[in-house]
C-alpha positions in Angstrom: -6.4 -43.9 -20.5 -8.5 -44.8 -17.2 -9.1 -41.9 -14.8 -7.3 -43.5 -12.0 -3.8 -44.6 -14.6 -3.3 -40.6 -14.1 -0.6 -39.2 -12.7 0.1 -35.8 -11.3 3.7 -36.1 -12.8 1.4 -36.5 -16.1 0.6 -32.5 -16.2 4.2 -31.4 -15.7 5.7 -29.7 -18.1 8.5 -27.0 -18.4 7.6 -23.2 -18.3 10.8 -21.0 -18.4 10.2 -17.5 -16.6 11.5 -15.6 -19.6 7.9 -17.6 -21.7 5.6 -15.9 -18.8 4.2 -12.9 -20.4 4.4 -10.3 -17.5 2.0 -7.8 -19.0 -0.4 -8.2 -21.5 -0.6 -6.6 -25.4 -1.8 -3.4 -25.4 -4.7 -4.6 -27.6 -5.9 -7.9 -26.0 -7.6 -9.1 -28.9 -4.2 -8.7 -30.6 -2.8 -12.0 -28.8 -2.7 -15.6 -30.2 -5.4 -17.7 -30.6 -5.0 -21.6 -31.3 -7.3 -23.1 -33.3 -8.2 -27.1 -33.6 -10.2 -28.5 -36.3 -11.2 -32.0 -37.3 -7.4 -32.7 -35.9 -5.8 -30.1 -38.2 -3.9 -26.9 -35.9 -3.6 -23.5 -36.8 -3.0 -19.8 -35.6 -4.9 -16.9 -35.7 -5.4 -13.4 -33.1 -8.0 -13.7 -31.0 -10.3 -10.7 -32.4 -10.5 -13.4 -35.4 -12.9 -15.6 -32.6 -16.4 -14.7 -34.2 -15.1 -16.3 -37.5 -15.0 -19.3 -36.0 -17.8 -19.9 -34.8 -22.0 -21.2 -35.7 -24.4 -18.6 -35.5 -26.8 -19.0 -33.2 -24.1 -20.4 -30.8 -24.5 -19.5 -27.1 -21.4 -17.9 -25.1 -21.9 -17.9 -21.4 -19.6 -15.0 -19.7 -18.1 -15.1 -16.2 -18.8 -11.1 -15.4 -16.9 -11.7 -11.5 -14.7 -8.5 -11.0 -11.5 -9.0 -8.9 -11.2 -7.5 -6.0 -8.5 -5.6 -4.0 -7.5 -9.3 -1.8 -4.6 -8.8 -0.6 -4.0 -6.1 2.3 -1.0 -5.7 5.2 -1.3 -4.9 8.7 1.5 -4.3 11.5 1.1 -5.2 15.0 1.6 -2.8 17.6 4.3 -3.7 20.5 5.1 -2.3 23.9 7.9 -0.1 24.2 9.6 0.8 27.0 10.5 4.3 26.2 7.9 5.3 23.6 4.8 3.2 24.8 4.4 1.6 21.4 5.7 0.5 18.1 5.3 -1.2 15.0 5.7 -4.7 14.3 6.2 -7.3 12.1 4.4 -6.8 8.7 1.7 -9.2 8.2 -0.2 -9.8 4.4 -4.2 -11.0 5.0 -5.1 -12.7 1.6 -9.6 -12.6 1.6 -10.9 -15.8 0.1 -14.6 -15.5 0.8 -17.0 -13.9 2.7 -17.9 -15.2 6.4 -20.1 -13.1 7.9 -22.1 -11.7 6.3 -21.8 -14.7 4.7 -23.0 -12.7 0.9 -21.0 -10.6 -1.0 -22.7 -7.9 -1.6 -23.9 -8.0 2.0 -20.2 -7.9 3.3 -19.3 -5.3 1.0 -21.8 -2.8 2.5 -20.8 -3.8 6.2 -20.2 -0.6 7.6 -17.7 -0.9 10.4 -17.3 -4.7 11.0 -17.5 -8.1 8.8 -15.5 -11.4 9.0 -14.0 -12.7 6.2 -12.0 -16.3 5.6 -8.2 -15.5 4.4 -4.8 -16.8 4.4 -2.0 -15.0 6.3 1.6 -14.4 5.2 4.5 -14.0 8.2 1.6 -16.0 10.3 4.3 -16.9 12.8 4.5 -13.5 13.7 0.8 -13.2 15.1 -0.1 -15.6 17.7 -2.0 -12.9 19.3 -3.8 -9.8 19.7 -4.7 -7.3 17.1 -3.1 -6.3 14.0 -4.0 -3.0 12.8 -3.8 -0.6 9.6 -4.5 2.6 7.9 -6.5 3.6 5.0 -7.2 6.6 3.5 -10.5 8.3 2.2 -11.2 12.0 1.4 -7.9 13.0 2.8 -8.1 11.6 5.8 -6.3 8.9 7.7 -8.5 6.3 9.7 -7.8 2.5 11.2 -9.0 -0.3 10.4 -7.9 -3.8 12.9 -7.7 -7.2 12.2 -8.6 -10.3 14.5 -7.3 -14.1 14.2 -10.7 -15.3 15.0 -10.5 -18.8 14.7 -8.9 -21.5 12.0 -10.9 -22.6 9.1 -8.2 -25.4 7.7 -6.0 -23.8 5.9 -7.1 -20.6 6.7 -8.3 -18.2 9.5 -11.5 -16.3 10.2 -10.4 -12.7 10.4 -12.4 -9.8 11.9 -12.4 -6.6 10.7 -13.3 -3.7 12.5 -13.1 0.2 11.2 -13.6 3.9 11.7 -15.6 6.3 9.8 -18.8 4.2 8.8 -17.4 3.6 4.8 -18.7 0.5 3.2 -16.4 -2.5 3.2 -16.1 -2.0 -0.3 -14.5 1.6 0.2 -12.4 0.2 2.6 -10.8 -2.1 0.1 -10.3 0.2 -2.8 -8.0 2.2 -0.1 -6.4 -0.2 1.5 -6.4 -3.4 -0.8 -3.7 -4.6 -3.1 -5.4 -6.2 -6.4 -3.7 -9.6 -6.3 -1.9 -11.0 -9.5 -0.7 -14.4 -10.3 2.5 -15.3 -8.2 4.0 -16.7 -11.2 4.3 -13.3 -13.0 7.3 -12.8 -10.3 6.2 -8.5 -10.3 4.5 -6.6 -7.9 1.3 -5.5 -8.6 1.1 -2.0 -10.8 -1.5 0.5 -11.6 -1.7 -0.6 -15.3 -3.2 -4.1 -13.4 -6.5 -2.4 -12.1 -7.5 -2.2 -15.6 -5.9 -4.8 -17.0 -6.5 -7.8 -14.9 -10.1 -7.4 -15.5 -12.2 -8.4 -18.1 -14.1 -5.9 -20.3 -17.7 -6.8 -18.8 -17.0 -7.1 -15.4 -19.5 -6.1 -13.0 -19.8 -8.3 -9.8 -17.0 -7.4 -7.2 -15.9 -11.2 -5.3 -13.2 -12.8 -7.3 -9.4 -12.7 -6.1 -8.4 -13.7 -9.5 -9.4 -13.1 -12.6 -11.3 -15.2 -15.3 -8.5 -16.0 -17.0 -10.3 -16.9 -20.1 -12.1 -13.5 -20.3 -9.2 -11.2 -20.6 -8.7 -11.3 -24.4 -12.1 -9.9 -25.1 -13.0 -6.1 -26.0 -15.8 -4.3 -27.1 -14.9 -5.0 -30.5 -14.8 -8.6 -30.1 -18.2 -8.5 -28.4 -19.7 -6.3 -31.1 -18.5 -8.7 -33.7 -20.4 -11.5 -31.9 -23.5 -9.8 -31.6 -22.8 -9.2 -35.7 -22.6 -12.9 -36.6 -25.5 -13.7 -34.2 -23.8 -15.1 -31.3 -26.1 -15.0 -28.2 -24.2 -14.1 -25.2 -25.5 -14.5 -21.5 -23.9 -13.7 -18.3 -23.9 -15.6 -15.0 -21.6 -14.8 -11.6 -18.7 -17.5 -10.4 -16.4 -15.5 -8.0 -12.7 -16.8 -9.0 -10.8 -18.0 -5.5 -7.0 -18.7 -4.6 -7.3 -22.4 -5.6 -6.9 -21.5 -9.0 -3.0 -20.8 -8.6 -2.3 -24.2 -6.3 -1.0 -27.4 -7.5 -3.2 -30.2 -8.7 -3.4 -32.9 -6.1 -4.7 -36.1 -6.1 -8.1 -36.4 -3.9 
């Protein structure tokens, strides 16, 4: 088939909720693993991976660490009576860095950085500041959030905060780790361990490495045993993973 006799209707295919897996095995290396050869398909788990495969065969690992993306702000409103109030709840979704424009750089900002994101309940904030409230040590501080300018389909947020924490702090407090939409469930404290992989290191993905997750230690250790070379390199994982293919 020629590249351009494809169609996007050509990578439908039905996926009933109730076939979604909404948390994963308690052992990953316990789940399936397909195996093709020379045309012939078969089953195995996944800790049976080292088996397959040459010795002296090169595995490259994505060691990206998701972070916590997705956080929620109210704006403040006038009030008549009381002098303020809350307002509509709004969800900021960071997709990458903006200034500073590196990761690690931005996650050692101490009280202001700007980040690209998406915004839920957008309609809601044609103005002014949004603000929230995080919690380190016991104690409450705020942290605000300014509609800088559009980015296509995104904004350029500002974040300002109190108490001189690291960026990075400010997440783990505030932050939401974001799972796949299509797993329909909120997000649950099983999830910060699970919905990384095993060798994670390098904080800047907003999803996981899909691909990763089924690895363990043991799985590792067996590759080193059959003399599998394994290197590392960094991709950070963003929101375009979970949008529909489109045509360019």
């Amino acid at each position: 088939m020629q590249t351009k006799e494809i169609q996007i209707r050509d990578y439908n295919y039905p996926l009933p909720d109730e076939r979604i897996a909404k948390f994963p095995l308690p052992e990953r290396d316990s789940s399936k693993l397909l195996v093709y050869n020379r045309g012939e398909v078969s089953e195995d788990t996944f800790r049976s991976l080292p088996d397959y495969l040459p010795k002296g065969a090169l595995m490259i690992f994505n060691n990206t660490k998701v972070i916590r993306a997705r956080l929620h702000f109210r704006k403040r409103i006038a009030l008549p009576q009381s002098g303020s109030g809350e307002g509509a709840l709004i969800e900021i979704f960071l997709l990458e860095p903006a200034s500073p424009v590196e990761y690690q750089e931005n996650f050692i900002a101490t009280s202001e950085c700007s980040w690209y994101c998406l915004v839920g309940n957008s309609k809601k904030w044609k103005e002014g500041l949004l603000y929230g409230e995080f919690r380190i040590g016991g104690t409450s501080y705020t942290i605000s959030a300014e509609r800088v300018a559009p980015h296509g389909t995104s904004f350029g947020i500002r974040f300002r905060w109190e108490g001189g924490f690291a960026f990075s702090e400010v997440l783990e407090s505030l932050g939401e780790l974001p799972i796949p939409p299509y797993l329909n469930r909120k997000t649950e404290e099983s999830d910060l361990r699970t919905y990384q992989t095993v060798y994670s290191k390098i904080k800047g993905s907003v999803a996981a490495p899909t691909a990763g997750l089924h690895f363990t230690e043991r799985v590792l250790a067996d590759l080193d045993a059959h003399g599998i070379e394994r290197e590392e390199l960094t991709l950070h994982v963003g929101a375009g993973t979970f949008k529909p293919v489109t045509m360019a």
